[in-house]
N, C-alpha and C positions, 0 to 999 in steps of 0.2 A: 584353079582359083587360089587353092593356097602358094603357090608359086609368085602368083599376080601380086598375093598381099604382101609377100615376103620381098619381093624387088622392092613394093613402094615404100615396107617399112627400113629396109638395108640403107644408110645412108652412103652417097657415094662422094660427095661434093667433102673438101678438107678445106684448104687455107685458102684458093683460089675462088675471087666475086662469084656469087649464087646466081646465077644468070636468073633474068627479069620472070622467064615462064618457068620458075619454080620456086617464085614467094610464095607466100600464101599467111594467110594470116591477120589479122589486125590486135591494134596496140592491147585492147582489152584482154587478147586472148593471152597477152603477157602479166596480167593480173592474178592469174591461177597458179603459172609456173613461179613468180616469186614470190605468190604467198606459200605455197608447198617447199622452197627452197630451203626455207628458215622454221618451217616446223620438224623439228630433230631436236635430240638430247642435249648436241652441242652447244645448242641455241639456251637453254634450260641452264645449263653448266655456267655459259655466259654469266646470264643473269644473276646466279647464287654469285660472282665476284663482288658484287655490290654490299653484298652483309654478310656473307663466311667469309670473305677475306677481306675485304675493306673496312667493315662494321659498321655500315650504315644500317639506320633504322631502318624497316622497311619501306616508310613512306617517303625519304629522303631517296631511297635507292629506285625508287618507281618512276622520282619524278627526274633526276640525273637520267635515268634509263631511258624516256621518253625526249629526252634535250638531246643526249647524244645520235639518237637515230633518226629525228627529225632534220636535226642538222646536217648530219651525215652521208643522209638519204638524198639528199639536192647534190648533189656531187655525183654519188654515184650514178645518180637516175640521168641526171645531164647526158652521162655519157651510152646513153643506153641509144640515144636518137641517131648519133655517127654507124646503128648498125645495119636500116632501111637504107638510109641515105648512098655507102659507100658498099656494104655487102660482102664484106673480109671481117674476120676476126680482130677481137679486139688489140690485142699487143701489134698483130700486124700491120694494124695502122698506125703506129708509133714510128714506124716509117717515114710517115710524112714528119714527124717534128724531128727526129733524129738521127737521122737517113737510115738506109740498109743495112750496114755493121753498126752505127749508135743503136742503133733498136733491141741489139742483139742480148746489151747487158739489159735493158727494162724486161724483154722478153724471157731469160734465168732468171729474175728475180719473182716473175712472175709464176712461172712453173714451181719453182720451190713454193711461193706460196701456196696455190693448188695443191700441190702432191699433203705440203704441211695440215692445211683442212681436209684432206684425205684421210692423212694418215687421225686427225682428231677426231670425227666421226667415226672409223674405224675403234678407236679406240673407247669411247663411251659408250657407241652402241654394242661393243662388246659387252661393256660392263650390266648394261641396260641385261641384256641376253640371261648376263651369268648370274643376275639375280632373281630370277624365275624360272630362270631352266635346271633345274636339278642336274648332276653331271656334266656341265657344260662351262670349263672354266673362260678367262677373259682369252687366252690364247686362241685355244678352240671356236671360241666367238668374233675375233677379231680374223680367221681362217675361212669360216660360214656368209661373214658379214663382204669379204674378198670375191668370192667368189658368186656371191648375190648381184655386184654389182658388176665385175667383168661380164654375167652373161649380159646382162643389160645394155653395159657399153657398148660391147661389141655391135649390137643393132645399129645403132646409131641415134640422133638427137630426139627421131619424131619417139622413140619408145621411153626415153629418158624423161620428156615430157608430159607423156602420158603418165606415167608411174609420180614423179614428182604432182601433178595437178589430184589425183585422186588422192595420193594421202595427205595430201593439203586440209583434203575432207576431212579425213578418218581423222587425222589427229588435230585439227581445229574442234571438229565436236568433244573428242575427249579432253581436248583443254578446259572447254567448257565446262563440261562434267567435271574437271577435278575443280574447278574454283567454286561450284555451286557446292559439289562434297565438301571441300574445309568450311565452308560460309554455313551449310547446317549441318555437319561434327565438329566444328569447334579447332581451334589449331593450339599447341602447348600453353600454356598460362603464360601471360610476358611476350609472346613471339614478334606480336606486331610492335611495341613497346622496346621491345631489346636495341643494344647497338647505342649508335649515338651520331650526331652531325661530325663531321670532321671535313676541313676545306679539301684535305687531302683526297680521300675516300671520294667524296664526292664529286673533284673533276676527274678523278680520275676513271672514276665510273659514267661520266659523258664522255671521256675521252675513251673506251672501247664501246659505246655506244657508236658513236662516232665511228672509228676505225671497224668496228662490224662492218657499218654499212661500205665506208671508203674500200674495205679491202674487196666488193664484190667487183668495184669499177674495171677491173682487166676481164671482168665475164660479160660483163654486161650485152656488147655487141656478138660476141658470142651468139645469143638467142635471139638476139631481135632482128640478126643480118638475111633472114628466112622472111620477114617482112614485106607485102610490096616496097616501090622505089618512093612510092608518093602518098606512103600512110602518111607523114606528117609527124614532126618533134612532139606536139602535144602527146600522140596518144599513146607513142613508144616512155615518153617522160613517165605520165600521168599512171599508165599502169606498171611500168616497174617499179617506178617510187609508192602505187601503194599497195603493192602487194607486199614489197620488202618491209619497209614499215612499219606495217599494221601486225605479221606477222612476227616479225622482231619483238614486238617491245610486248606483243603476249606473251611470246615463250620466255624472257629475260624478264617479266613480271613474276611469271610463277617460280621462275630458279628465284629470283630475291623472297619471295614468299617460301619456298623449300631453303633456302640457307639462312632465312631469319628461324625459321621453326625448328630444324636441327643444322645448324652451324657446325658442328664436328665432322659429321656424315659427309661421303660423297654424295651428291646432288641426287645421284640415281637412286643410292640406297635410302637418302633420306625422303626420296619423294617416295619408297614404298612402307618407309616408315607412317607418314602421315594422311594418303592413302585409305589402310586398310586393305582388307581384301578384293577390294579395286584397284589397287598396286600395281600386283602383276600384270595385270590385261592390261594397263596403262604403257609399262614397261615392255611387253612383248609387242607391242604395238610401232611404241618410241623405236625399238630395237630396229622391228623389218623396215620402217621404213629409213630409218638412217642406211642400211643397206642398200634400198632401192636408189634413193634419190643421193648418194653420195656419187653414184657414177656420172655425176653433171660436174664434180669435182675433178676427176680424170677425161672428161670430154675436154674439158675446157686445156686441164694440163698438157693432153695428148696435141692438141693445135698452136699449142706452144713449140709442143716439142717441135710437131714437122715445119714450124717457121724455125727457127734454129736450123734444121737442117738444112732448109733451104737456102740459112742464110748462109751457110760454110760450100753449099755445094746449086750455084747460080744455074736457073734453067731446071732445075728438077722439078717433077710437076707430082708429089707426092698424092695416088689415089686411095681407093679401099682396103688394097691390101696393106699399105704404108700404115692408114689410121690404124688397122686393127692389129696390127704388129706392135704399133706405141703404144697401143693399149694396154695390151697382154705386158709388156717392159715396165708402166709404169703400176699396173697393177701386182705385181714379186715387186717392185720395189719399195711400195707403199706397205704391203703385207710386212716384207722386212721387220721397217723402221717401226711401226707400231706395235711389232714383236718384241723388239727390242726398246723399248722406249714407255711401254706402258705404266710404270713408277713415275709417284710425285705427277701426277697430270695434270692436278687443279695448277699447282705453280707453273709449271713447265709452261701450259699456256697462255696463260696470261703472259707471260716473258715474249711466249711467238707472236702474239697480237699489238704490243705494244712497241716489238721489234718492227712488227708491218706498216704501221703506221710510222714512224718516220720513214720509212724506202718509197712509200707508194704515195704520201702527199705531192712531191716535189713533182711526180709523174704527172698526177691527177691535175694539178696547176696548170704544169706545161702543156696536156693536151686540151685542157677546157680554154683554154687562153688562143691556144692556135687554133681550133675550131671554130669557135664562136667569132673570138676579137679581131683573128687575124687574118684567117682565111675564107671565114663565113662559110665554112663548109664544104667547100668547094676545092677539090685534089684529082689530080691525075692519078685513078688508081691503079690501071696499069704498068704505070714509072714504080710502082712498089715493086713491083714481078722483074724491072728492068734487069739486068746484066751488070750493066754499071748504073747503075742505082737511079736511073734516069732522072730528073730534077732534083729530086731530095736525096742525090750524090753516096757517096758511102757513108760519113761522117759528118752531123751537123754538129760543129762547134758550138757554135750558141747554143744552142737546148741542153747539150751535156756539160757543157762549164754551168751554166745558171739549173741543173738538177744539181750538180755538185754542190752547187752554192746553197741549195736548198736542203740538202741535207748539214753541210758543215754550221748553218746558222741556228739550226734545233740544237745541234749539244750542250750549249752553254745552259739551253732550258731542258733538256730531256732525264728522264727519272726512271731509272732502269733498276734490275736487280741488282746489278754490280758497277753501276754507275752514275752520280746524279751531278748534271752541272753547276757552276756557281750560281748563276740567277735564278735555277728552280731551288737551291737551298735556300736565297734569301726570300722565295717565295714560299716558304715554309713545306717545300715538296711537291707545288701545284705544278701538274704539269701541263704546260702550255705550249709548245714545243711544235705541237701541230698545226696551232694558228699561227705563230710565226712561219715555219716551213709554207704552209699554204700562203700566206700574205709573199710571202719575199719572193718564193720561185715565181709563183704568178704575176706579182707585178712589175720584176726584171725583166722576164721573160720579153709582158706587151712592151716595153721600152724599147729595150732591144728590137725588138724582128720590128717595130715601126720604123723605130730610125734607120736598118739595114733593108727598108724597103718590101719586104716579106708580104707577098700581095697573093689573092686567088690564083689557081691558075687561069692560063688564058681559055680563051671559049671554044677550041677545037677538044677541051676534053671530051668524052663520051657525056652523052644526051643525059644518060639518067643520073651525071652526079654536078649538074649545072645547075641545079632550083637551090636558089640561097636557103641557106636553115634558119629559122628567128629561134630566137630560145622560147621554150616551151611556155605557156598561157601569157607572151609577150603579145 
């Protein structure tokens, strides 16, 4: 019997379509996995960006906070329905818009981003640890927190799921509990009052609002390619937009409420500053489950990785042992860099989120445009696994000259730490950068592949990826 449970929980299936008799699921059941995705510390940290570092009031940084993952959220969620539909990982579908080696650079940018939200979870919930565990510094916790999640990985996606869906619970009620705790003890004299509007601050805090949610878009099918074939765009949409969401802009509510109340403080320490002796259990809570549920961070990285490999070595059919080998590699490697890297974290991050968001608009355009606009959903997903890259070739020139293009058109507006262009200076530092990159790559894009003709495939593809997609509550 324990054998029996042990094969079903083992995952064996990697980068290759989830054959039909082993979906299972529906859209709803993806409403628990991403409201648990975004309950973590990291999420918490976010949100204190809005008024320890930006200095918005609180009430300014709530409502920035709520714009940017509303927004956000439509984008990412879009792409959650290509993953019933087609049943491959997400970057490996970027195949079809950029062929087999185009794909290759979207798919590194992607993994770096992965392993980067790795190594950030790692590194907060360390801190989380080391402020309630007597003896236990952020090293030793960022070690603990490593290996919490490799045993995890290692199982594969159905245990990741589970672990992610239960602490969803645990730490949605303590969210709870801590908002009703500041609401009768009272939060610093001034807290909610402090700070002040500024144009700057406050796009710029919808703008990783925003890029939150954007940068989940390469996971998205990820989880949902375990889906029947014919759940439907609604319900894959409906529940990963609000599970993301809803849990987003709680956790990045209380970080703006913990960086109005102590602004100097790291997030963590300042939320066991105001607290009380409900701190800790708050924190030890925050800690395990950044542990647990970060191994959806290196699931995702690891089927990166074995698309990269497959794409250097054609024909390779990467199985269980492969996954759990990129596991174990990207887990030392992640360990690493968060080793060496845990100084200055509030800035640092911020720097990598708003770094991600220009590399990953131009993507998001291009595959929501050839999905929806251009191909109606409809791909020979076999021709991805081709040799020679069967329809969608090695190299699709169009999708990568117009992602280029969509990056080279943010600089002039992007606002970086060590860089800000001329029209975001005469825009007094707003940075807008991400609506252009999304307007330009996207609307090139459908210009382009109409006028070169760029149509469904024909109808001899496989049965189950012929039902046209509408976009979701169309």
């Amino acid at each position: 019997m324990a054998e029996d449970t042990q094969n079903r929980l083992f995952e064996r299936h990697t980068i290759r379509p989830v054959p039909l008799t082993d979906r299972h699921g529906s859209g709803r059941g993806l409403f628990g996995i991403w409201l648990g995705i975004n309950m973590l510390p990291l999420t918490v940290v976010t949100g204190a960006l809005a008024t320890a570092l930006f200095g918005l009031t609180f009430w300014w940084g709530l409502i920035a906070i709520v714009i940017g993952n509303v927004i956000g959220g439509v984008f990412m969620a879009l792409h959650a329905v290509q993953g019933p539909r087609l049943g491959v990982p997400q970057m490996l579908q970027a195949r079809g818009q950029f062929g087999a080696h185009g794909a290759a650079l979207i798919v590194a940018i992607a993994l770096v981003m992965f392993l980067g939200f790795f190594v950030s979870n790692l590194v907060v919930g360390a801190q989380a640890l080391h402020e309630v565990v007597a003896g236990i510094d952020v090293t030793t916790g960022i070690a603990l927190a490593t290996a919490i999640s490799l045993a995890i990985s290692i199982i594969g996606l159905k245990v990741i799921k589970a672990f992610v869906t239960a602490w969803a619970v645990v730490i949605g009620t303590l969210t709870v509990v801590c908002f009703v705790w500041l609401g009768v003890t009272g939060l610093p004299d001034g807290a909610l009052s402090s700070g002040s509007f500024t144009t700057v601050g406050f796009f710029a805090t919808v703008a990783i609002g925003a890029v939150w949610q954007a940068a989940y878009a390469p996971y998205v099918s990820d989880y949902s390619r375990y889906l029947p074939a014919r759940t439907g765009a609604r319900g894959a949409f409906w529940g990963t937009y609000g599970g993301s969401v809803l849990s987003s802009v709680l956790m990045m509510i209380l970080g703006a409420l913990i960086g109005a109340a102590v602004p100097d403080a790291e997030p963590m320490a300042g939320l066991t500053a105001v607290m009380g002796g409900f701190g800790p259990f708050v924190l030890l809570s925050f800690a395990l489950a950044s542990a647990s549920t970060n191994a959806g961070n290196i699931y995702c990285a690891m089927l990166n990785a074995l698309t990269l490999g497959e794409t250097m070595r054609k024909g390779w059919r990467p199985g269980a042992r492969s996954r759990v080998t990129a596991t174990v590699i990207l887990h030392l490697a992640g360990l690493a860099i968060a080793v060496l890297g845990q100084g200055d974290f509030l800035v640092n991050f911020k720097n990598f989120i708003l770094l991600l968001l220009y590399v990953l608009i131009p993507w998001s355009a291009i595959n929501l445009v050839d999905y929806f606009a251009v191909r109606q959903g409809v791909y020979d997903v076999d021709d991805f696994f081709a040799i020679d890259g069967g329809r969608y070739g090695y190299w699709n020139w169009t999708a990568l000259v117009v992602y280029v293009l969509g990056l080279v058109v943010q600089i002039p507006f992007a606002v970086t730490e060590f860089y800000t262009g001329p029209l975001a200076v005469r825009l007094g530092g707003v940075d807008v950068a991400w609506i252009v990159g999304l307007a330009v790559s996207g609307g090139v894009y459908y210009l382009v592949a109409r006028r070169k003709g760029i149509a469904p495939v024909p109808t001899h593809a496989p049965a189950s990826h012929q039902e046209p997609t509408a976009v979701p509550g169309a």
